[in-house]
RODO-2510 file (C-alpha; in nm, 4 decimals, decimal comma):
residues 96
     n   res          X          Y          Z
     1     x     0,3115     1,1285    -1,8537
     2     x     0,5071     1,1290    -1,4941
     3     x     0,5827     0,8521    -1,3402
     4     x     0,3967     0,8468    -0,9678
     5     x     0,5207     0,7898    -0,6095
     6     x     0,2833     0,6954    -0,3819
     7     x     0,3480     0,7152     0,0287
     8     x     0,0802     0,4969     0,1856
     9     x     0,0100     0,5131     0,5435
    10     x    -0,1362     0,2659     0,7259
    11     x    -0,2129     0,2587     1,1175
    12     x    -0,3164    -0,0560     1,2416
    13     x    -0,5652    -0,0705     1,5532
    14     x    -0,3614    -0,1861     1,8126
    15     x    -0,5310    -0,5336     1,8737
    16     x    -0,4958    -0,5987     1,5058
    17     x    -0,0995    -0,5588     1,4132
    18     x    -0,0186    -0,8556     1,3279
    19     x    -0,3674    -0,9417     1,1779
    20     x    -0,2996    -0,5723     0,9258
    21     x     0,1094    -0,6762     0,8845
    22     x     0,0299    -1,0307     0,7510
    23     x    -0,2697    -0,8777     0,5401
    24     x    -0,0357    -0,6091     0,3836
    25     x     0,2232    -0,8746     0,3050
    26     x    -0,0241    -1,0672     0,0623
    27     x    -0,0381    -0,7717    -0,1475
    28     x     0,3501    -0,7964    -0,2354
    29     x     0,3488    -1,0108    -0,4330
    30     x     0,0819    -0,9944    -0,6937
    31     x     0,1220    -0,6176    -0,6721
    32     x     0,4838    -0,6572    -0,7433
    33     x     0,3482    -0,8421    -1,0969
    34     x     0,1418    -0,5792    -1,1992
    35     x     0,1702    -0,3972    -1,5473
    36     x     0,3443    -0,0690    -1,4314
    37     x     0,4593    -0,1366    -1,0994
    38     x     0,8219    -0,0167    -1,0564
    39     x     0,8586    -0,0522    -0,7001
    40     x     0,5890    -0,1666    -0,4154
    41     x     0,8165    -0,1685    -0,0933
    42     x     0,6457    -0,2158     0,2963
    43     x     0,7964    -0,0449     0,5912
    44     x     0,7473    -0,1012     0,9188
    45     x     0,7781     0,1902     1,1750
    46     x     1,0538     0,1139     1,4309
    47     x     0,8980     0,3344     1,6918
    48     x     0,5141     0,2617     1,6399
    49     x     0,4503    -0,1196     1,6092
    50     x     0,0866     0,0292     1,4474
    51     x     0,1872     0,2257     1,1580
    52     x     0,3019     0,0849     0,8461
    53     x     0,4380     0,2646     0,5081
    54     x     0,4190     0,1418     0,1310
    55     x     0,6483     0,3632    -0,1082
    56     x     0,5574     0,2818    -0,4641
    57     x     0,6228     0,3754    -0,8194
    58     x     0,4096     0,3409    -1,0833
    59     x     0,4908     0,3704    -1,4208
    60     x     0,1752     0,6284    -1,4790
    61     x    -0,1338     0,7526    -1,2765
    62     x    -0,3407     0,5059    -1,4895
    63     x    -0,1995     0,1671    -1,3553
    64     x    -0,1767     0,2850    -1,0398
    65     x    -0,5253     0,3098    -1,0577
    66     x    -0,5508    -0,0405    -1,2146
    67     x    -0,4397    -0,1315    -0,9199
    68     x    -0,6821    -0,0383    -0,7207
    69     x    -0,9285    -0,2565    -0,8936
    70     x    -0,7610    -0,5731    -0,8364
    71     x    -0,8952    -0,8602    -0,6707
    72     x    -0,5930    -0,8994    -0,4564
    73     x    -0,6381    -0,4795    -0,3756
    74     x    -1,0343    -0,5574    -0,2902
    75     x    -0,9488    -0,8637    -0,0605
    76     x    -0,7415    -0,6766     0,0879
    77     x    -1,0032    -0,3884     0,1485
    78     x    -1,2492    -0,6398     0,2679
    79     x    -1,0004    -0,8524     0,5108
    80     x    -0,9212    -0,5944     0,6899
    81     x    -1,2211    -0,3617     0,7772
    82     x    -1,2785    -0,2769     1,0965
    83     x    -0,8859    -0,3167     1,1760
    84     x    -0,7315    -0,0108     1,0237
    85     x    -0,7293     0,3269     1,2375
    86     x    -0,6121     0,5244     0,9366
    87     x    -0,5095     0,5303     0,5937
    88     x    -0,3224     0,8484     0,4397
    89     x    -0,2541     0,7935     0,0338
    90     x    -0,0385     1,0787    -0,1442
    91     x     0,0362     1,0838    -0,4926
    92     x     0,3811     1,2079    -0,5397
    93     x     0,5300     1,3677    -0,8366
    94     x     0,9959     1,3482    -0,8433
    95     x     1,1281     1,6842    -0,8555
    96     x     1,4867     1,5723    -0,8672
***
């Protein structure tokens, strides 16, 4: 099976930056330590202080999916409800 690349979008409401930023940057970590995580890198968008950008790989479909289901991935969920604007999740496949 492929590996997967997943581009995460995330656009904070603007009252709750800083609130969404130091949410996202508990997931790091543990996510980082995850069977099948390759990569699990945050970006911040220079231009809009909002809208943040996880690129990850994932050594299959399945543990990405794993992921998901974590407690740090559900704390996550639950912290920050109400405070997100938008989330955009695509599931990449590399051509080249």
């Amino acid at each position: 099976m492929s590996k997967l690349t997943i581009i995460a979008n995330i656009t904070a409401k603007e009252d709750k930056i800083d609130f969404v930023k130091s949410e996202l940057e508990k997931l790091i970590s543990p996510t980082r330590a995850e069977n099948g995580c390759i990569r699990y890198d945050l970006h911040h968008d220079n231009e809009s202080p909002a809208h943040f950008l996880f690129y990850e790989n994932w050594e299959n479909r399945e543990l990405w999916l794993a992921h998901t289901e974590t407690q740090h991935f559900h704390d996550f969920v639950a912290a920050t409800e109400g405070s997100i604007e938008t989330i955009t999740v695509n599931e990449m496949t590399l051509i080249a």
